[in-house]
N, C-alpha and C positions, 0 to 999 in steps of 0.2 A: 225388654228382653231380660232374662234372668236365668241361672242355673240353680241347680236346686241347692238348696240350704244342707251344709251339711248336718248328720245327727247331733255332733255339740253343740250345735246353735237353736237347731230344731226350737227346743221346750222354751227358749227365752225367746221366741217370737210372739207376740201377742196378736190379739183383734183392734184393728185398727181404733182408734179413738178417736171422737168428732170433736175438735178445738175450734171453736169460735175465735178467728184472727181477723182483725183490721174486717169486721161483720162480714166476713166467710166463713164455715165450717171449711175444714179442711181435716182431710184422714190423714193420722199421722200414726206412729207406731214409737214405742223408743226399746231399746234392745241395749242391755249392759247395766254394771253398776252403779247406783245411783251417787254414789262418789266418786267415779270416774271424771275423765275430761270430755264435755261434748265435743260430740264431732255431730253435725247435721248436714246431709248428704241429698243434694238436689238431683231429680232423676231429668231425664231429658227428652225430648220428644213434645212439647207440647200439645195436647190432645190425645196422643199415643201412648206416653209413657206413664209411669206409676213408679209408687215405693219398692214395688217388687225388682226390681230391678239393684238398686243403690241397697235392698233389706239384702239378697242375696249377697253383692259383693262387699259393703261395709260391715256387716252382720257377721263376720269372721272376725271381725276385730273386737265384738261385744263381749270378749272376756278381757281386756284392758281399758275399752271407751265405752262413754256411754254414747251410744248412737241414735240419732232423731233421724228417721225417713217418713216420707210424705207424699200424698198426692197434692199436687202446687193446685192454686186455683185454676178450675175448668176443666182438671185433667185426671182422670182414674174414679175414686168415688167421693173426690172433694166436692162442693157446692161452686158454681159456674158463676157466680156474680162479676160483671166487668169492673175493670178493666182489665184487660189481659197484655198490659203493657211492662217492662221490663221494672220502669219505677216501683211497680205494686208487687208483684213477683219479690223485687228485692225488699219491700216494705213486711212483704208476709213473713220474709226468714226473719228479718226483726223480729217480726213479733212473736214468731215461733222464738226466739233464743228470751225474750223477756221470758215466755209462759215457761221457758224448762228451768229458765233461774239462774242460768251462766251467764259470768263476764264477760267472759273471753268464749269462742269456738273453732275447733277447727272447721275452716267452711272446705267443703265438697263436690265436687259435681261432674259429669261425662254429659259429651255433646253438647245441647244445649243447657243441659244444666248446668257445664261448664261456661255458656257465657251469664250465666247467672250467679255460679259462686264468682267471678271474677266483679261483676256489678255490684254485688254485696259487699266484697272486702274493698274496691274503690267507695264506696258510699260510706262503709263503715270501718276506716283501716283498723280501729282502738279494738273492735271486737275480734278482732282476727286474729289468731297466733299462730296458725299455719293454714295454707292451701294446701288442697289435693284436686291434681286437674288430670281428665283423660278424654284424648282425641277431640279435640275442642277446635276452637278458630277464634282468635283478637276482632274479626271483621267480620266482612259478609264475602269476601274474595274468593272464599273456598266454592260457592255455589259456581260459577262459571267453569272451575273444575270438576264439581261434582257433573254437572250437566255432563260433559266432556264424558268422562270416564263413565258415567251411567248409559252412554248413546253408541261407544264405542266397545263393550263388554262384550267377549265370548264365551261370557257364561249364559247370558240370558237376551232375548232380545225383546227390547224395555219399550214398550209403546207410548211415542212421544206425547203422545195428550192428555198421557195419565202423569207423567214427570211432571211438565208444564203446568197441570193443576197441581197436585202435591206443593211443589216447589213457589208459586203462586200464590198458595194461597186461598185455591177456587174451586175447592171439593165443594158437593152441592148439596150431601148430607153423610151421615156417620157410615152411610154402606156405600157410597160413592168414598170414601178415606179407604176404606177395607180393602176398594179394590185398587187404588192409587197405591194403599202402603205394601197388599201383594205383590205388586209387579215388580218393587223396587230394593224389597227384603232380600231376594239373593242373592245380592251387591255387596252387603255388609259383612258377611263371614270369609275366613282366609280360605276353609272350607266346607263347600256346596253343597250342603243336606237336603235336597227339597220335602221331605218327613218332617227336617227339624225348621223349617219356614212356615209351613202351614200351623204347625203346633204353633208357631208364634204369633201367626196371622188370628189363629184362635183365642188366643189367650190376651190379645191386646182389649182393653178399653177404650174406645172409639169417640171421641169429644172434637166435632169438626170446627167448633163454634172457638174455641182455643188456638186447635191448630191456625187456620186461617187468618187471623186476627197475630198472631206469632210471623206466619209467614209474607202476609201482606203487607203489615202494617211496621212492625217490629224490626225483623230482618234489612228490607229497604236502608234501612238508617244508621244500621247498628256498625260501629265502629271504635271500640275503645283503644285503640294504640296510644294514641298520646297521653292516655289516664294509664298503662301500665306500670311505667316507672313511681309511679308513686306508689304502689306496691312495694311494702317494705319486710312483710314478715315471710320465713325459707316458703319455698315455691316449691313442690314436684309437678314437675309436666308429664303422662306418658302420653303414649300411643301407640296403634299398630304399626306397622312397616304396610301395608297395603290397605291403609285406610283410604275409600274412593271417596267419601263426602267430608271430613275433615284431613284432609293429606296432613304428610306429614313437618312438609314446609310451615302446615299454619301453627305448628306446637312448637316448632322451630324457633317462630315470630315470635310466641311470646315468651320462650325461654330468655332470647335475646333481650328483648325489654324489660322483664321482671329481672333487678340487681340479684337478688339472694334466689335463685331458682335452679332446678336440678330437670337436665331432659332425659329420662329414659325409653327408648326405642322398643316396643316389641318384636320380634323376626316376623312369628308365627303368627300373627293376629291381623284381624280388616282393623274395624271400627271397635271391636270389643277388648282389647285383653284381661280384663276382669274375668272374661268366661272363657276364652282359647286359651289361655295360658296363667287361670286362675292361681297358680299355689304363686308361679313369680314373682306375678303381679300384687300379688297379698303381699309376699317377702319384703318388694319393694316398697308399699307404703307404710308396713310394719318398720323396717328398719330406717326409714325418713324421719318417719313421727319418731322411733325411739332416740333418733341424733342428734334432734334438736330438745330432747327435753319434756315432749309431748305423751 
């Protein structure tokens, strides 16, 4: 999901560039000054999601940071080589932060790529100098509420066998995902475009071999609570107010465990506020990163 780039950003986006990491090509982009501080922004969805996403809403800050966005392994127009496990995931932002040449980075990410910058900075606290998290989850807890709130919707009515695979795991190929991820896209916005769903349903890159392998195998296990408090450098948490698959209890959770962390709430927003309530939300992590020094 993505809004469009505004014109001052526009000309400093480039064409993706193929980097060889941990023997993946992997499409990455960087946007900002080359003395800047990085910041590398992990997008989320595995199989679904893309740079475009994290280019549109960190990419406003490319006249202060220098900004790394990416398609992660198996997902957008990177190279799909396995494993598609959370260790290599976090092995690949290594090696993306060795190849741009920073010490230190701000690490990034919404959704799932939120539980990925969160894996990266437990794996690697010394690289870390600040988080940015939105709408995310510490565990895997939030699914039994997403279920919930996806079965229960009077916006749409969600055919249970397409949730169940999605959520699963058990899509059967990339147009079997297509039509799993349409039925479940107008869940995510505060509000209901179905013009601006379909453009999304259009615009996604469809990698089931990712997804699946994320939600089968990954998901099941995933639990970092007890590794949060080790988390030492300042934290922003946001989220929507009516986010139905990362509620807002689960930003809560890790506001709570993360010592040095800040939770801002959006009103107006599902899953996104980067795009409902894009300038705030930019304010927000504009004025974080400037309070700490970043």
């Amino acid at each position: 999901m993505s809004t469009q780039d505004s014109p001052k950003f526009a000309a400093a986006i480039t064409e993706a560039q193929f980097v060889e990491i941990n023997g993946n090509r992997l499409a990455v982009e960087v946007l900002g000054p080359p003395d800047a501080p990085v910041l590398i922004a992990h997008h989320g969805a595995p199989g679904l999601g893309s740079r475009a996403e994290p280019r549109a809403s960190f990419g406003r800050l490319a006249d202060t940071y220098r900004v790394v966005v990416f398609d992660a392994r198996g997902s957008g127009q990177s190279e799909g080589k396995g494993p598609f496990s959370h260790e290599q995931w976090a092995a690949d932002i290594e090696g993306l932060r060795e190849w741009i040449g920073a010490e230190q980075i701000i690490m990034a990410g919404g959704s799932y790529g939120g539980f990925m910058a969160m894996e990266y900075t437990i794996r690697h606290p010394d690289r870390v100098s600040a988080l940015v998290l939105r709408d995310t989850s510490p565990d895997n807890s939030h699914e039994e509420a997403a279920r919930a709130n996806a079965l229960a919707s009077a916006r749409v009515q969600v055919d249970p066998d397409k949730l169940d695979r999605i959520f699963n795991g058990r899509v059967r190929d990339n147009d079997d995902l297509r039509d799993c991820w349409r039925e479940i896209l107008p869940l995510y916005d505060y509000n209901y475009d179905p013009a601006a769903v379909q453009q999304r349903v259009d615009a996604t890159p469809y990698r089931y071999e990712a997804h699946n392998y994320a939600f089968s195998v990954n998901i099941p296990g995933y639990d970092i609570k007890s590794a949060l408090s080790s988390i030492s450098c300042p934290t922003l948490v946001t989220v929507g107010r009516t986010d139905w698959i990362t509620p807002v209890d689960r930003s809560e959770a890790i506001a709570n465990l993360v010592a040095d962390s800040r939770l801002v709430i959006f009103e107006k927003s599902g899953h996104s506020p980067q795009i409902e309530e894009a300038e705030a939300w930019t304010r927000t992590v504009r004025e974080f990163l400037a309070g700490i020094g970043q």
